[in-house]
C-alpha positions in Angstrom: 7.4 23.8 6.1 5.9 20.8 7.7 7.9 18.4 9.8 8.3 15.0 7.8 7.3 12.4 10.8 10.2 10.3 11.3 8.9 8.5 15.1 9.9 4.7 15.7 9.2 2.5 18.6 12.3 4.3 20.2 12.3 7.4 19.6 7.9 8.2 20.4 8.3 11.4 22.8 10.0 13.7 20.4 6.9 15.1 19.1 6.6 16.4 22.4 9.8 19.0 22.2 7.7 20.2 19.2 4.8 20.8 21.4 6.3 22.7 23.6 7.9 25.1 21.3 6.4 28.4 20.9 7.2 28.7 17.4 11.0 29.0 18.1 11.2 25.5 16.6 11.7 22.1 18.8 15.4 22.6 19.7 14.3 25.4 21.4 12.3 23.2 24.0 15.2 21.7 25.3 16.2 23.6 28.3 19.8 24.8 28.7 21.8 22.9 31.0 22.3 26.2 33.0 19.2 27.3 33.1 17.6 23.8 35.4 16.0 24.2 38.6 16.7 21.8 41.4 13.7 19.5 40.7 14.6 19.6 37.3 18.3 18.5 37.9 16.7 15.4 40.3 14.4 14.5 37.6 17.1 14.2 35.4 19.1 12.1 37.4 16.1 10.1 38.3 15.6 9.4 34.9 19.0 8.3 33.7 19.3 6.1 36.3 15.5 4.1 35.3 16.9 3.8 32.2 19.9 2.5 33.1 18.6 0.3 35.7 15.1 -1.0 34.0 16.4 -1.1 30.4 19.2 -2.9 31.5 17.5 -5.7 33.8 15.1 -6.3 30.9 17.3 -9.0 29.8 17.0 -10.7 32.9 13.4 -10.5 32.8 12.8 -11.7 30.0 14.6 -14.9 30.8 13.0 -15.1 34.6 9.4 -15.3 32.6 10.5 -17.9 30.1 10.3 -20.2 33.1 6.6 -20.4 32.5 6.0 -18.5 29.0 7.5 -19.3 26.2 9.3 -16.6 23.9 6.5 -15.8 22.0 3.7 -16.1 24.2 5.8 -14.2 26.7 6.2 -11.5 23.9 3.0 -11.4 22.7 1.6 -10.9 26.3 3.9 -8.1 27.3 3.7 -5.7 24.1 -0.2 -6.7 23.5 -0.6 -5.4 27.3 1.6 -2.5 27.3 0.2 -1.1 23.8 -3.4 -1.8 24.8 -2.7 0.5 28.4 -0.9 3.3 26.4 -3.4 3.3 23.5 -6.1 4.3 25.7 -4.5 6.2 27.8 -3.9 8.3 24.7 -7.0 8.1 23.8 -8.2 9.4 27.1 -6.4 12.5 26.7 -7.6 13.2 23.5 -5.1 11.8 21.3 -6.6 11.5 17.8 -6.8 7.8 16.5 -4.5 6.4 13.9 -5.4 6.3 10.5 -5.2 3.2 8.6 -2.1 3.8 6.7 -0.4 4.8 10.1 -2.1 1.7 11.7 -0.4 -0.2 8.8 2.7 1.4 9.0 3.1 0.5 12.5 2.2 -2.7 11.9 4.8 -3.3 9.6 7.9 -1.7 11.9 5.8 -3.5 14.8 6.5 -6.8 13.3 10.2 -6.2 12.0 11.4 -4.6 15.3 9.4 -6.6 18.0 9.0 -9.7 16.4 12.1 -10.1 14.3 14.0 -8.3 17.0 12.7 -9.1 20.5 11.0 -12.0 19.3 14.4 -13.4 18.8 16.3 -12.1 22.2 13.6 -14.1 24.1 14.0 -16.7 21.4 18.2 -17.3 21.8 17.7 -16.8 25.8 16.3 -20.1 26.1 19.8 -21.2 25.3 22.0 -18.0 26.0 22.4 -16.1 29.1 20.8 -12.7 29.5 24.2 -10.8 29.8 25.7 -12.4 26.5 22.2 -11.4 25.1 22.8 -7.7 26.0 26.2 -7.7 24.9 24.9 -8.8 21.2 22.2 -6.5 21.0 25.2 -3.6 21.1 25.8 -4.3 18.0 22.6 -2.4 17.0 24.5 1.4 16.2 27.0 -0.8 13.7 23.9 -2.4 12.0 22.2 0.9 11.6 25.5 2.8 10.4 25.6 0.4 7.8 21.9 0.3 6.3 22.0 3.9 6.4 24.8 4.1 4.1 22.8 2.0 2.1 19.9 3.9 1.8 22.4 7.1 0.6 24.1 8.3 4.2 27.1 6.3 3.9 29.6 6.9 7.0 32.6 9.0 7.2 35.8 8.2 7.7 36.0 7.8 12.0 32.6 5.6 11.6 34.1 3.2 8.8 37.1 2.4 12.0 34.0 2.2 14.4 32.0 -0.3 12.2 35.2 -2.7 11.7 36.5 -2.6 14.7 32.4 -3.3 16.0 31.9 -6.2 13.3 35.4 -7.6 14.8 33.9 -8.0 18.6 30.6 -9.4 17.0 32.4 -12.0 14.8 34.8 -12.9 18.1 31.6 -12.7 20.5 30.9 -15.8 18.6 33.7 -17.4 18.6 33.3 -18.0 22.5 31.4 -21.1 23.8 28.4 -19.6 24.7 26.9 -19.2 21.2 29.1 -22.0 19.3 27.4 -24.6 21.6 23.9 -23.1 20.4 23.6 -22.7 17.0 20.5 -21.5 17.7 21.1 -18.7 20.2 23.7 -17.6 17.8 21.5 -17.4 14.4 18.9 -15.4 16.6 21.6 -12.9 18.1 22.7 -12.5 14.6 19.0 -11.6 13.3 17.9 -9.3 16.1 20.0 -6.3 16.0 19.5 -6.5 11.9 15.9 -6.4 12.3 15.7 -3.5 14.7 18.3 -1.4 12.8 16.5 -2.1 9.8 13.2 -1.2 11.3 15.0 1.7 12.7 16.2 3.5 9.3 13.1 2.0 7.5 10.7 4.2 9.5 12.2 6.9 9.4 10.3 6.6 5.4 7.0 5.7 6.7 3.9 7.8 7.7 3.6 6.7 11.6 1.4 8.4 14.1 2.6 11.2 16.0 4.5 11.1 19.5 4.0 7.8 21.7 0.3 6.9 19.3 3.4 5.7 17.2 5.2 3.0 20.2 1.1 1.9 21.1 0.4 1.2 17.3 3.9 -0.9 17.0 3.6 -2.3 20.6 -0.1 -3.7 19.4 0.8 -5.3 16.2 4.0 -6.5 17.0 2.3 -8.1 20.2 -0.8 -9.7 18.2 2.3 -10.9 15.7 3.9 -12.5 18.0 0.8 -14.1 19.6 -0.3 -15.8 16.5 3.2 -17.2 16.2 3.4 -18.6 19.4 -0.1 -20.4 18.6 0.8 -21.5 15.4 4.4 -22.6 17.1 2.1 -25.1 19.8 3.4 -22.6 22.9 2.2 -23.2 25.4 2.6 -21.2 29.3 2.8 -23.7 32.3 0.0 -23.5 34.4 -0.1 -22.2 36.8 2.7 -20.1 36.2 5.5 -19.6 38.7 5.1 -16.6 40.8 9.0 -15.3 39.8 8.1 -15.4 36.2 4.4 -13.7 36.5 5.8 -11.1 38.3 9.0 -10.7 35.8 6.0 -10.5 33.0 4.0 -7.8 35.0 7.9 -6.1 35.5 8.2 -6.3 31.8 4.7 -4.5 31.1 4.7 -2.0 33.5 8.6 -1.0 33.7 10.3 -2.0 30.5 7.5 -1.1 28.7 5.8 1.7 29.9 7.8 3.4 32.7 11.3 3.6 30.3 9.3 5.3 27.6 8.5 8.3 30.0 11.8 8.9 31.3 13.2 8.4 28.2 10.7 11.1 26.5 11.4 13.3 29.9 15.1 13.0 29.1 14.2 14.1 25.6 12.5 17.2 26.5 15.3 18.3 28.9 18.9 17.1 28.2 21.3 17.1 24.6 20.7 13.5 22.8 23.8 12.0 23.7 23.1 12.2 27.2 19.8 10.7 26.4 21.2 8.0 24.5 24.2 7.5 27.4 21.4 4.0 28.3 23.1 2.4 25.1 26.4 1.9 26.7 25.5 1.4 30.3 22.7 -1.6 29.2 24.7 -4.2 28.6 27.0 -3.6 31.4 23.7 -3.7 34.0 22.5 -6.7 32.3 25.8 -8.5 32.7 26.1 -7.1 36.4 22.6 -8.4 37.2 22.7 -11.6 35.1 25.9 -12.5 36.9 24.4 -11.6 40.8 21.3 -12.3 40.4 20.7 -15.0 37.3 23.8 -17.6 38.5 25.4 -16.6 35.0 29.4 -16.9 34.4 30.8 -14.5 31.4 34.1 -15.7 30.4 36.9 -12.8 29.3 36.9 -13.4 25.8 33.1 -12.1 26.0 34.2 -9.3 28.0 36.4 -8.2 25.4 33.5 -8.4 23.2 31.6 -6.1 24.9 34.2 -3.7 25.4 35.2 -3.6 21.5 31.6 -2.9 20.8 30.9 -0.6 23.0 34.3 1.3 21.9 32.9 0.8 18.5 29.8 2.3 19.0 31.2 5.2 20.8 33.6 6.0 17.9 30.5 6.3 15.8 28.8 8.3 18.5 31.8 10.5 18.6 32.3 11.2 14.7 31.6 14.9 14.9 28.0 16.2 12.4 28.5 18.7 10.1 27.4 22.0 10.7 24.0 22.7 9.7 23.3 25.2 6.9 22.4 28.7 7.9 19.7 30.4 7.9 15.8 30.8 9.4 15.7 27.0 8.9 18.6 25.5 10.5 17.1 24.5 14.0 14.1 22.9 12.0 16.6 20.8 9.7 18.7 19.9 13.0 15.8 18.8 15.2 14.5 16.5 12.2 17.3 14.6 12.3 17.8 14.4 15.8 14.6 11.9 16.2 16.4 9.0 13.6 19.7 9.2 15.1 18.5 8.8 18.8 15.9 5.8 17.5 19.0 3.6 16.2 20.2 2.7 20.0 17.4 1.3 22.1 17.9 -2.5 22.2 16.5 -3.8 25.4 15.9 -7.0 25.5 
């Protein structure tokens, strides 16, 4: 039986488990824990703590460059860059080039995700500060929960407490100053982990190219997207731009872009998904760190309490046990298809 493709902007690398497999099917390519070498253990390590450490400053980035590029020029620069570098990359080792209908169905998840999702972070963080950004964008597992219920997965019992109790920190994450005194922070905080939940369940129905091909073909579109609304929007960058933000856009390209997607696909290949996934608590608690040592930002308790009732939220739905797959020959095949759209509902870097 043929694998139905279900690859988003942040879950690319799991075709690669299936490439490794010798037929045994692409949970078999994940190595045991036991069975590690040393360097394997390192790399491991090494990799949870990029993801930790680059997904999380993101945030902060993204607000260093808007000192001379606005949101969606700043966008539009970074994901045109980074898809443009991976594309050929891919290309360069051989990797077949998209056909139109998984050129336009990157496009469109492209557009929803990067646009209506980190169009919007970089939007709200002209007003908002980069830690109360992260701590919104937690919000992303609740969101997903919920459209997948609507779309005929509805949650069980432990995720129903996990969504309220997560809707209850996001409606008292705005009750606190930060957002009330910027309506428009707020709206866009509100909009962005929609958006990127929505793109997240919505491609899990759409033809996209295999492995990373699918993050270039997203990065591209969503980049070009966000470039012509930048231009029709009058941005403009200040020339010459400051050295702090040129080098947080180069930071953004190279690290958040490009670097986090290999350790996360390395990650992948190696370790059980919820250690993979682990980045989706720790984020916002780096971004707040950072935003707070390095950005001269303040978080007030009331937002800390938001962010720890999210982020118990979203581990009650991570905790909600699965049901045993059926048995039989194709059991592992059935498993490792739906591993790829649970993992791609919690990247939300900024």
């Amino acid at each position: 039986m043929q694998r139905k493709q279900a690859n988003t902007f942040v879950s690319e690398d799991h075709l690669a488990i299936a490439s490794d497999s010798g037929g045994s099917g692409p949970a078999a390519a994940r190595q045991r824990p036991g069975s590690l070498r040393p360097v394997d253990r390192l790399g491991i390590i090494l990799a949870l703590l990029a993801l930790y450490i680059i997904w999380g400053s993101t945030y902060l980035g993204m607000r260093q460059a808007l000192t001379s590029f606005p949101p969606f020029l700043m966008g539009g620069l970074r994901f045109v860059c980074a898809g443009t570098l991976l594309y050929l990359f891919l290309r360069l080792r051989g990797e077949p080039r998209p056909s139109p209908r998984q050129w336009l169905a990157g496009a469109g998840i492209g557009v929803l995700m990067l646009v209506g999702s980190n169009g919007m972070v970089a939007f709200a963080e002209q007003w908002v500060a980069s830690g109360l950004a992260a701590i919104a964008l937690a919000a992303v597992p609740l969101w997903t929960a919920l459209f997948a219920g609507l779309s005929g997965r509805w949650p069980r019992r432990l995720e129903w407490l996990g969504l309220l109790i997560g809707f209850a920190g996001v409606i008292l994450l705005n009750l606190q100053s930060g957002l009330r005194a910027n309506p428009q922070g707020a709206i866009a905080l509100l909009i962005a982990p929609i958006c990127w939940s929505l793109g997240s369940v919505w491609s899990a129905r759409l033809p996209l190219a295999s492995g990373l091909m699918a993050s270039a073909t997203q990065m591209l579109a969503g980049g070009l997207a966000q470039l012509t609304i930048g231009l029709l929007l009058g941005e403009r960058p200040s020339l010459p731009p400051a050295p702090g933000a040129l080098l947080a856009l180069i930071y953004l390209v190279g690290a958040g872009s490009l670097l986090g997607y290999c350790a996360y696909g390395y990650l992948l290949r190696r370790v059980r998904p919820a250690l993979a996934t682990s980045y989706a608590y720790v984020n916002p608690l780096v971004a707040v760190f950072l935003g707070t040592l390095f950005g001269g930002e303040q978080v007030s308790p009331l937002e800390l309490l938001a962010m720890l009732i999210i982020l118990g939220s979203v581990a009650l739905i991570s905790l909600q046990p699965r049901p045993a797959p059926a048995t039989g020959h194709n059991s592992a095949t059935i498993a490792s298809q739906d591993e790829p759209r649970q993992l791609s509902s919690l990247r939300t870097d900024g």
